[in-house]
C-alpha positions as CSV (number, residue, x, y, z in Angstrom):
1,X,98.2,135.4,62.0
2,X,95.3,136.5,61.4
3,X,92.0,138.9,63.5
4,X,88.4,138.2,63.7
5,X,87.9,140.9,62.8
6,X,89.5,144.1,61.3
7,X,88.4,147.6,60.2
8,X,90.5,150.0,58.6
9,X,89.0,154.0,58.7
10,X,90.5,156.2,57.0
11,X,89.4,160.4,56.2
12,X,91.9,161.8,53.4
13,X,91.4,165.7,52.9
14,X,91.0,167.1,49.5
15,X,93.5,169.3,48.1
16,X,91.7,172.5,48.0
17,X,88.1,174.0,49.4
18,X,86.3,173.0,47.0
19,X,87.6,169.1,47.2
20,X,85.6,166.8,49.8
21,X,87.3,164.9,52.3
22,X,87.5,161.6,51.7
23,X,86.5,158.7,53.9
24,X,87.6,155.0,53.5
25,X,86.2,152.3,55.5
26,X,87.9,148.9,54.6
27,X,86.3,145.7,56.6
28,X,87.9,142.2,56.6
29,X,86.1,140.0,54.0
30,X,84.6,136.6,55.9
31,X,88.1,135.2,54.6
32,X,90.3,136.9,56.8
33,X,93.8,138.9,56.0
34,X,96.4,136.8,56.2
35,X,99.4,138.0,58.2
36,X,102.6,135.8,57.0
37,X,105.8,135.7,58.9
38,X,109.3,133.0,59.1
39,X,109.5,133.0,63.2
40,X,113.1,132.0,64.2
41,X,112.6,129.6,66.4
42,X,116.1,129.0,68.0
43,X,115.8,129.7,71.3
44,X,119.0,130.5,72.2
45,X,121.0,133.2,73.5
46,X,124.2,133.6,71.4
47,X,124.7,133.4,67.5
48,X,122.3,135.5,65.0
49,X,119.2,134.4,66.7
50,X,116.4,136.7,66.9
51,X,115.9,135.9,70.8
52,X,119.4,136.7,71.6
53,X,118.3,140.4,70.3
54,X,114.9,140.6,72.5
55,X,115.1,142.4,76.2
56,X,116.2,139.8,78.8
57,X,112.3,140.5,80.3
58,X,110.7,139.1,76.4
59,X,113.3,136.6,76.4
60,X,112.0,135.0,80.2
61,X,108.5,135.2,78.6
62,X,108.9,133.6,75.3
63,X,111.3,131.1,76.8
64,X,108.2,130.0,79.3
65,X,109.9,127.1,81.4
66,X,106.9,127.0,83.9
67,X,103.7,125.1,83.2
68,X,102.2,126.2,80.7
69,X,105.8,125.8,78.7
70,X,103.9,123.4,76.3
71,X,101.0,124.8,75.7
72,X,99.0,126.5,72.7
73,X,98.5,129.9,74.3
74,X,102.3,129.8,75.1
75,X,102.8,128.3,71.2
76,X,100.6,131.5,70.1
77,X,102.7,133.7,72.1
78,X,106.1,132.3,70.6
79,X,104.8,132.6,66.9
80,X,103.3,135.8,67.3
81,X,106.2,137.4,69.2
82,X,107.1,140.2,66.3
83,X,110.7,140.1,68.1
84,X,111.0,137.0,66.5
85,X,109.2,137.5,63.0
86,X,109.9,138.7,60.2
87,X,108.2,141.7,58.8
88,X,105.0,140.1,57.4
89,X,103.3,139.8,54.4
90,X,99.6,139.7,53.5
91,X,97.3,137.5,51.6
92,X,93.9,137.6,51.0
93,X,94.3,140.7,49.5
94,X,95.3,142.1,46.4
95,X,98.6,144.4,46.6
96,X,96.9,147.8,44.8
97,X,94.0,147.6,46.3
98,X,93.6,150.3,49.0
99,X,93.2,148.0,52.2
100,X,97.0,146.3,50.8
101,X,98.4,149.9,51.0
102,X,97.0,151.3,54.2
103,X,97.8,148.0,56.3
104,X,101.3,147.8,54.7
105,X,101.6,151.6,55.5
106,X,100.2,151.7,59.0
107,X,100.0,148.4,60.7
108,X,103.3,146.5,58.6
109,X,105.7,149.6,58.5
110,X,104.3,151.4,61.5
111,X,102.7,149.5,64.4
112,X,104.6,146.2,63.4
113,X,107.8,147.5,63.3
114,X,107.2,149.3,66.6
115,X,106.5,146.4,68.6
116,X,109.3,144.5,67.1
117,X,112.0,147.1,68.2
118,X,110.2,146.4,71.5
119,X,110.0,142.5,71.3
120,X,106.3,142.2,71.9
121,X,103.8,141.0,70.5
122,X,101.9,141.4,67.7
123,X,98.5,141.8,69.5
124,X,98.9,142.3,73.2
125,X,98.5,139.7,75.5
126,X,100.3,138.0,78.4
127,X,100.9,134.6,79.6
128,X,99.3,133.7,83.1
129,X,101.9,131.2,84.8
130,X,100.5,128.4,87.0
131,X,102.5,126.2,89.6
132,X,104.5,123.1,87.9
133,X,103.4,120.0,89.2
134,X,105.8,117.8,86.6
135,X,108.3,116.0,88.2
136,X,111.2,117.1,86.0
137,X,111.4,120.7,85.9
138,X,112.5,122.1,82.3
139,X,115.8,124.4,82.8
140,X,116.6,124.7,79.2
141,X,114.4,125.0,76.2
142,X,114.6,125.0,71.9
143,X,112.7,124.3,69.8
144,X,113.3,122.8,65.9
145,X,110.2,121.8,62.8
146,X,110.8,118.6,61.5
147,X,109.6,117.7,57.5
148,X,108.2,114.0,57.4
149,X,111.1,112.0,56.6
150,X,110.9,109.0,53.9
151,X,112.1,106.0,55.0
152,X,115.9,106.6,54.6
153,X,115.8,109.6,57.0
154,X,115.8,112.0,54.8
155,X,113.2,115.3,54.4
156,X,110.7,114.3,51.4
157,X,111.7,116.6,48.0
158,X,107.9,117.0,46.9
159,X,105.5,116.1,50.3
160,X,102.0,115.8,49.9
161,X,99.4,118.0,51.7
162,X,99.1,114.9,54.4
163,X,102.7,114.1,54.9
164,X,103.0,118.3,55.2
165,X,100.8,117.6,57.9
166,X,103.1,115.1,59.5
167,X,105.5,118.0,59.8
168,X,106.5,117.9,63.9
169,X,107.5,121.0,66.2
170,X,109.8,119.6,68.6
171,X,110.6,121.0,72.1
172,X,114.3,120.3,73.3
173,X,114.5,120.9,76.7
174,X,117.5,120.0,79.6
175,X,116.4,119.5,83.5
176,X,118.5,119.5,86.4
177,X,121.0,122.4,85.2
178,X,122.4,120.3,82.2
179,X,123.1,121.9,79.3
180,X,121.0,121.8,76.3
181,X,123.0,120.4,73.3
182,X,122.7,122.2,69.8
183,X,119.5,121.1,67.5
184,X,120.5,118.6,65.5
185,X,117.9,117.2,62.6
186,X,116.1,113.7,64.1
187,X,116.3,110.8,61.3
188,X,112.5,109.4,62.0
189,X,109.2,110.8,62.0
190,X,107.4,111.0,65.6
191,X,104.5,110.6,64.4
192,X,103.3,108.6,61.5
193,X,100.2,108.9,59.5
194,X,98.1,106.1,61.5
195,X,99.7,107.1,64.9
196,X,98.3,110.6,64.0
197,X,94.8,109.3,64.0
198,X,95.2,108.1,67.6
199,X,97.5,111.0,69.4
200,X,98.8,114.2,68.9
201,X,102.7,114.0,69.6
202,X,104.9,111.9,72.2
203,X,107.3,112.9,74.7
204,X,110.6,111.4,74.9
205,X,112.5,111.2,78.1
206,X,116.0,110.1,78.3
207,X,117.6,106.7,79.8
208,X,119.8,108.4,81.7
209,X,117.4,111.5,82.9
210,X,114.3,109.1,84.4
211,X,117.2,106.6,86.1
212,X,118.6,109.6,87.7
213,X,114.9,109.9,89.3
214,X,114.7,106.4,90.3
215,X,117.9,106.8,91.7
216,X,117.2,109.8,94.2
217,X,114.2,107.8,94.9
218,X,115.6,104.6,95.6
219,X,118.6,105.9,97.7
220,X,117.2,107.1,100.8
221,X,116.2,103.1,101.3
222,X,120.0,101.4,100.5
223,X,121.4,101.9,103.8
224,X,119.0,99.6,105.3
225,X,119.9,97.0,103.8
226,X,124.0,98.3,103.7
227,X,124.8,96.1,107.0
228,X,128.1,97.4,109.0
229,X,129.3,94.0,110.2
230,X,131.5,93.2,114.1
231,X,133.2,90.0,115.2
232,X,135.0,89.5,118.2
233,X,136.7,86.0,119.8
234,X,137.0,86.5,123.6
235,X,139.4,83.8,125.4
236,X,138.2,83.2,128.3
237,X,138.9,80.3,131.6
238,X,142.6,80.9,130.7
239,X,142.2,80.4,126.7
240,X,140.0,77.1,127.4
241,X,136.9,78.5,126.0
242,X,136.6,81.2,123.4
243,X,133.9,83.4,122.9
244,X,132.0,84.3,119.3
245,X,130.6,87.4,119.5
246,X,128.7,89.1,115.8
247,X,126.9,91.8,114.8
248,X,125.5,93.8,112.3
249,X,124.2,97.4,112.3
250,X,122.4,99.2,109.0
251,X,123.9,102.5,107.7
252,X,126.5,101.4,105.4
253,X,127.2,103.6,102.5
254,X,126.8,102.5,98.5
255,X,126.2,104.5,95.3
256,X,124.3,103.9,92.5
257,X,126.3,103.3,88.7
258,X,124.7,104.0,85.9
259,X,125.4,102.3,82.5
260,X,125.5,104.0,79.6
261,X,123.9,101.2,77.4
262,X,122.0,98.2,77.8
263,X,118.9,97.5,79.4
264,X,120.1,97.6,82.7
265,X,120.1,101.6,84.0
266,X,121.0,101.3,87.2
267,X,123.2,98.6,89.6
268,X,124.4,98.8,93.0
269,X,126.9,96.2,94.8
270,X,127.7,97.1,98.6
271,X,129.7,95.0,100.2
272,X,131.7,95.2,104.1
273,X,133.7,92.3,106.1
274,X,134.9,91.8,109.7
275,X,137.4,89.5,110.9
276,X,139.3,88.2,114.5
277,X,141.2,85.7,115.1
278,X,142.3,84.2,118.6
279,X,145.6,82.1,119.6
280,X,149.0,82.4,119.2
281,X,149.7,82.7,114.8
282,X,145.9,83.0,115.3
283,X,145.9,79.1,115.5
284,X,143.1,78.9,118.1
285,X,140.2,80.4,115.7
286,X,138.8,82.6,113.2
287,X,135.6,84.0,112.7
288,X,134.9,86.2,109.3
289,X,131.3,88.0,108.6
290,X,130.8,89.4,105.5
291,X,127.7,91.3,104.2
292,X,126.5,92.0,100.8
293,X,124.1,94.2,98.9
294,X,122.8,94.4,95.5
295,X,120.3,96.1,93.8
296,X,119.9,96.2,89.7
297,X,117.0,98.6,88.0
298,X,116.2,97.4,84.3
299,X,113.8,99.4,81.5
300,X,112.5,96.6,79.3
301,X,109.0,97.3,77.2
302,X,106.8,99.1,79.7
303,X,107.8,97.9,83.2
304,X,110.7,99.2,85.1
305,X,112.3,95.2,86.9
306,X,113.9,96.0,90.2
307,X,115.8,92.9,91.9
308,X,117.6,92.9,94.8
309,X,119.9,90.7,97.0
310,X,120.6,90.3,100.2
311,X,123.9,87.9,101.5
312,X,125.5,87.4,104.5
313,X,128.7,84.8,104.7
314,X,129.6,83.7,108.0
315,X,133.2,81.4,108.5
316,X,133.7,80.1,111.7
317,X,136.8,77.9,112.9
318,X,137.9,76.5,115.9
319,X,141.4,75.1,116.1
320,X,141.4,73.1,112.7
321,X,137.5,72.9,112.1
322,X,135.6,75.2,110.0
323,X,132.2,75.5,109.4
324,X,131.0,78.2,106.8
325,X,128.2,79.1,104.7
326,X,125.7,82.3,103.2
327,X,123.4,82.1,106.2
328,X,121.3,84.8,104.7
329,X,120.8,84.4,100.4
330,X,117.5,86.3,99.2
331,X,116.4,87.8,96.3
332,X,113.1,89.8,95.6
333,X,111.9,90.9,92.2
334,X,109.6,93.6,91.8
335,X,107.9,94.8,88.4
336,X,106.3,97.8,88.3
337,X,104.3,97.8,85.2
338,X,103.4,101.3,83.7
339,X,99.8,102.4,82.4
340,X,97.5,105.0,82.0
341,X,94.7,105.6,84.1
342,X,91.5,106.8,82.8
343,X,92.6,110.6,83.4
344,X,95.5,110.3,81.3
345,X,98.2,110.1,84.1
346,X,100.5,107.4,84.9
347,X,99.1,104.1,86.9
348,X,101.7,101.7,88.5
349,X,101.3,98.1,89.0
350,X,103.5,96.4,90.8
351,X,104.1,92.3,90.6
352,X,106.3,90.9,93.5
353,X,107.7,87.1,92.5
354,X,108.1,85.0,95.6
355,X,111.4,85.8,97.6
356,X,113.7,83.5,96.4
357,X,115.5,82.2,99.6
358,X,118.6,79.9,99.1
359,X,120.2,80.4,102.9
360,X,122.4,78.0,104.0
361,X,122.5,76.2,107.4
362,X,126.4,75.6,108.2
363,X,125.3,74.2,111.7
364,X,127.5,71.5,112.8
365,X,128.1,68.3,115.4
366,X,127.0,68.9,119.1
367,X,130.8,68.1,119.9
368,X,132.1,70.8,117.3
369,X,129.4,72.7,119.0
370,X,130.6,72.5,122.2
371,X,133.6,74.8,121.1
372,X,132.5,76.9,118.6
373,X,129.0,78.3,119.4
374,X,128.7,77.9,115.7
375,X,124.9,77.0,115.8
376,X,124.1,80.0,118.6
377,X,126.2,82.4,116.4
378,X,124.4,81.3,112.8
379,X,120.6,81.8,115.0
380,X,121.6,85.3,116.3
381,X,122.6,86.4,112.8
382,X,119.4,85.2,111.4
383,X,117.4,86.7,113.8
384,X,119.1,90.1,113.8
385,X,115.9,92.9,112.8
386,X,117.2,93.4,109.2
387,X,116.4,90.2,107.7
388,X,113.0,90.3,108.1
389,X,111.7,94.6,108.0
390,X,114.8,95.9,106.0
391,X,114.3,93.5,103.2
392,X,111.1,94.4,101.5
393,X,109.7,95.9,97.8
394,X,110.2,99.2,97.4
395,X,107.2,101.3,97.5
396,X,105.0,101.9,94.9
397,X,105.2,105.7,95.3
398,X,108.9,105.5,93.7
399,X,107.7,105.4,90.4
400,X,103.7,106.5,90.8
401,X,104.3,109.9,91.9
402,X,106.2,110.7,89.0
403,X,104.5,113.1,86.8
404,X,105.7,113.9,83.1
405,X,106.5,117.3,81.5
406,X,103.4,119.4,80.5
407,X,101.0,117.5,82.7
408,X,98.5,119.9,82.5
409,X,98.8,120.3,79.4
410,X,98.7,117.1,78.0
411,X,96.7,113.1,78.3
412,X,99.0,110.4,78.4
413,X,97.6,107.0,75.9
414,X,100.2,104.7,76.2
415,X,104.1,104.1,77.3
416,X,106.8,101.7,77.0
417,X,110.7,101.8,77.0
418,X,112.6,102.3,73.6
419,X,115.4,99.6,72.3
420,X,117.3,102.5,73.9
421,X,115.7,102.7,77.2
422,X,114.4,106.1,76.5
423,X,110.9,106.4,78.2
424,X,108.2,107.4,75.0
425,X,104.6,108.1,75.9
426,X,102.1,108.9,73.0
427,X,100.3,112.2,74.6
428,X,96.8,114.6,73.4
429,X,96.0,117.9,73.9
430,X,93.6,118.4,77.3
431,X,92.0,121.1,76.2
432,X,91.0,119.0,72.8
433,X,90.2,116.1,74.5
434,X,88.1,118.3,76.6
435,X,85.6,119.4,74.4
């Protein structure tokens, strides 16, 4: 830490009447005094942290989860938090010297340890929270420094002045309630020392974290497409003719799974089935109906693949003639390719393949016809509503209105999915980018 400018006055009386007083008038040299602290870091509330000993109200401030949490005012605060410090030392200025003793006396040992007892600031200042408009709302927060790491994964014994500069502050943070795992040491750099020259950090977001946001997105659409099936046989003109009678009505219910590895991140299967039967030993017919849903969400370099497929298996027998078939088999791919628009947010385009349609038409003979309905009952299934309005690409907005952590605090250059599936975006500083 350090002032723009500091003055120290000082009038020392002399011992008797006949001795002066004694004025000393100390400015900061164009150098600056150096105030030098080890800030503990660990943000957490149990152990021999320093945070655990600050007032519940300093501990709310320093562990800012609005925002601004990312920012270099909030940064300043955290460092500069004497709750946090150690007591510091001061260079730039020789120990004897006169300046040396009366900071050390009056600002180290007086007003420093004051506001430390207190868990305030050095210099006092406040942080001015803002609405969050990120889509992911940080509940937890540590932070950890991370040396430059060879290529073994291991801190560097001797680092030069540029790889010291390599050196990354990391931000931990949980969403959604979870909780935050201890810090454990990373084993590769961030950042390297051309990637430095084109960004100033990335943000990470887990696999499972931005599939559990596609999910609550993508869910309020699935029952659409979950069809609740009905058949009936009616025998009617005392058992001479029977009646096929099938429906289907949206609403179903189906959950999303989440894999734990692999590039798939999400899969849903739905599936429901009616049946009847007519006759005695049901030897006069059968009719069966069974709908199908399916929808997979895969992270693979910097587009999110969504496919989904639609089937609807219709049997129909009459006496000993059957006639069956998937009278409804489509499948529509969608990739929505990420980006960055010329604001540093996140652009969306999507790419629809053609719907791949592989129906089948189990219409039969105008005798078998006759006796079955098979034909009217295969053309009122296809022309039920669902086929043709329930069936589409999901929207855009499911993946465009999602905003990252520290949006207004940070540009966004590139993205793509890890090997992992972890969502990595190379980010600046707005308010360097700015000037």
């Amino acid at each position: 830490m350090l002032c723009s400018k500091f003055q120290i006055i000082e009038m020392s009386y002399g011992a008797g009447p006949s001795v002066p007083p004694k004025w000393i008038n100390k400015s900061q040299p164009s150098t600056g005094w150096i105030f030098q602290s080890k800030v503990d870091l660990r943000l957490t509330p149990v152990g021999s942290s320093a945070y655990s000993k600050l007032p519940k109200a300093v501990q709310d401030q320093v562990k800012n989860l609005g925002a601004d949490a990312f920012g270099v005012q909030q940064l300043l605060f955290d460092l500069n938090n004497a709750g946090l410090s150690t007591v510091p030392t001061i260079s730039g200025l020789a120990s004897n010297s006169a300046a040396s003793l009366f900071l050390t006396k009056y600002f180290v040992n007086t007003y420093f340890n004051q506001v430390q007892a207190a868990g305030q600031p050095v210099l006092n200042y406040t942080i001015v929270k803002h609405d969050n408009p990120s889509t992911l709302i940080p509940t937890d927060l540590n932070m950890q420094v991370q040396p430059f790491l060879d290529p073994t994964g291991k801190a560097l014994p001797t680092p030069t002045k540029a790889q010291q500069d390599l050196c990354t502050l990391n931000y931990l943070c949980s969403c959604y309630g979870h909780k935050l795992p201890p810090a454990v040491p990373f084993t590769w750099n961030w950042v390297s020392a051309d990637e430095a020259k084109q960004f100033h950090g990335v943000v990470s977001i887990n696999r499972n974290t931005f599939a559990d946001y596609l999910k609550w997105q993508l869910s309020p659409s699935i029952p659409k497409n979950c069809l609740i099936p009905s058949a009936k046989i009616t025998m009617e003109n005392t058992g001479f003719t029977k009646i096929y009678t099938v429906g289907v009505t949206p609403g179903g219910v189906a959950a999303f799974a989440r894999p734990d590895s692999g590039a798939d991140v999400l899969t849903l299967h739905y599936e429901n089935e009616a049946k009847d039967y007519a006759g005695f030993h049901n030897d006069e017919g059968e009719i069966h109906l069974k709908p199908s849903f399916d929808v997979t969400v895969t992270f693979q370099n910097d587009s999110i693949v969504i496919v989904q497929h639609l089937n609807v298996y219709l049997s129909v027998r009459s006496l000993q003639t059957t006639v069956n078939g998937n009278i409804v088999d489509k499948t529509l791919k969608d990739t929505y390719k990420l980006g960055v628009d010329q604001y540093g947010k996140l652009a969306v385009n999507r790419q629809s393949d053609p719907l791949v349609d592989k129906s089948e038409n189990p219409s039969t003979n105008a005798f078998v016809n006759l006796f079955t309905g098979v034909n009217q009952i295969v053309d009122a299934v296809r022309k039920l509503d669902f086929a043709s309005t329930s069936f589409q690409s999901f929207p855009i907005a499911v993946v465009q209105n999602f905003v990252f952590p520290g949006g207004r605090t940070f540009l966004f250059k590139k993205m793509a999915f890890s090997s992992k599936q972890d969502l990595v975006a190379a980010m600046t500083y707005a308010e360097a980018t700015n000037k």
